[in-house]
C-alpha positions, 0 to 999 in steps of 0.5 A, spaced: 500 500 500 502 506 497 504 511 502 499 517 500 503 522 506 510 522 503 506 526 497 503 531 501 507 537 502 509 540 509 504 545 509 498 539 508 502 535 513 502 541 518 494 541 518 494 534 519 499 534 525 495 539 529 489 535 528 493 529 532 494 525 525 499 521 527 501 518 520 502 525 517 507 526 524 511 520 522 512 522 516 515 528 517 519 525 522 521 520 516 523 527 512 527 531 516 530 526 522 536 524 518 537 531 516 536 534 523 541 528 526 546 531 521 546 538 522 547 537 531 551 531 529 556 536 525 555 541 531 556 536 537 560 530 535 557 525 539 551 522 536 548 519 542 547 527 544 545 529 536 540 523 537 538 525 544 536 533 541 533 531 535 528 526 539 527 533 544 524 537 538 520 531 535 518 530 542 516 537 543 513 538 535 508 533 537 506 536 544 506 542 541 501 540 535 495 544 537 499 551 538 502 555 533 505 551 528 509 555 522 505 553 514 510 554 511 518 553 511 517 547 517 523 545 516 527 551 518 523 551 523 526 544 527 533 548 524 531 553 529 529 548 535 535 544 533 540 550 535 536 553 540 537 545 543 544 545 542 545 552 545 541 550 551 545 543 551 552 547 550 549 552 556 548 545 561 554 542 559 559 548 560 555 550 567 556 541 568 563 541 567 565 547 572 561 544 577 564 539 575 571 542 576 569 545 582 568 539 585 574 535 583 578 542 585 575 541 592 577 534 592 583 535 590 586 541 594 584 542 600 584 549 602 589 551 608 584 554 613 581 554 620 580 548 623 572 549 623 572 550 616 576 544 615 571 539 619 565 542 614 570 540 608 571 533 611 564 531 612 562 534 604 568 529 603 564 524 606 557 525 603 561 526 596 564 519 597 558 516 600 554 518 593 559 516 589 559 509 593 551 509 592 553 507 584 552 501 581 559 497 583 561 497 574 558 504 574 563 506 581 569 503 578 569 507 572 567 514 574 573 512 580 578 510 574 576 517 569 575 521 575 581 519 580 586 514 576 585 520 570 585 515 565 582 515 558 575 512 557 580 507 552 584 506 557 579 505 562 575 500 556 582 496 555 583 494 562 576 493 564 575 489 557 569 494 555 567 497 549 569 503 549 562 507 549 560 502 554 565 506 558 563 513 555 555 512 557 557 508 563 561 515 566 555 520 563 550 517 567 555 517 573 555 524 572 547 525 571 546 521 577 551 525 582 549 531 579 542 530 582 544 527 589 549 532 590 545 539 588 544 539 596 552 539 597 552 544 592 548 548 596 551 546 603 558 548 600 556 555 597 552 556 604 558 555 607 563 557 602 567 552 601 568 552 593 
């Protein structure tokens, strides 16, 4: 059976998409996924961040569907979303690594300070390691090795005999996971000013 919906045009797909036309949704989707991977591909270089991105502006393009939704030029309108999806990724990603590194930097070099300042970065230290302690053993062992040990994720995967983006998502998800649990160590150690 021919696919009548791959010769509609955007704007007829549009019109089906906002009365909740699930085919003329996948259609568009079969158009322009490709596409749009390749432009966030080409901007990111990770393509498990690229797939993530597109899959958030299909996603919002459908929950979206009932609001405005541009008749004419669609596809530059997921461009737009696209970039603007990359913009607020580089933006959370940047605002990560110095958290990140504030963290490390905190761990690595303890400041020279009185001694009740030096009991309150003790206890941040516990609760840094008690969270990273609380992670899956596998997952512990590999954020332990890229974080302390300072080893390549190829590294990493040729001593753990593990592909090396198993590594990768192994340390990514690590990430997610403290950065959630230690939002309020963040907060307790601006509060004392610690960092």
């Amino acid at each position: 059976m021919k696919n009548l919906y791959q010769d509609f045009q955007d704007a007829e797909l549009v019109t089906l998409l906002a009365k909740g036309d699930k085919r003329a949704y996948a259609e568009i989707f079969f158009r322009y996924n490709k596409l749009l991977y390749s432009h966030a591909y080409n901007k990111l270089r990770e393509r498990e961040d690229a797939k993530d991105i597109v899959s958030e502006v299909f996603y919002a393009l459908w929950a979206k569907r009932e609001q405005s939704l541009p008749e004419h030029n669609l596809i530059g309108y997921l461009f737009v979303a696209v970039r603007y999806k990359i913009a607020d990724f580089l933006s959370r990603k940047q605002v990560r690594h110095h958290y990140i590194q504030s963290l490390q930097t905190f761990i690595d070099k303890p400041q020279e300070v009185n001694t009740d300042h030096l009991i309150r970065e003790k206890q941040l230290k516990e609760i840094i390691e008690e969270e990273i302690s609380a992670l899956p053993p596998r997952m512990q062992e590999i954020f332990r090795m890229s974080r302390f040990e300072q080893l390549s994720h190829k590294e990493i995967a040729e001593k753990l005999s593990l592909s090396e983006q198993t590594v990768k998502d192994q340390v990514k998800k690590a990430l997610r996971i403290l950065r959630v649990k230690l939002g309020l160590v963040a907060f307790l150690g601006l509060f004392f000013k610690i960092f």
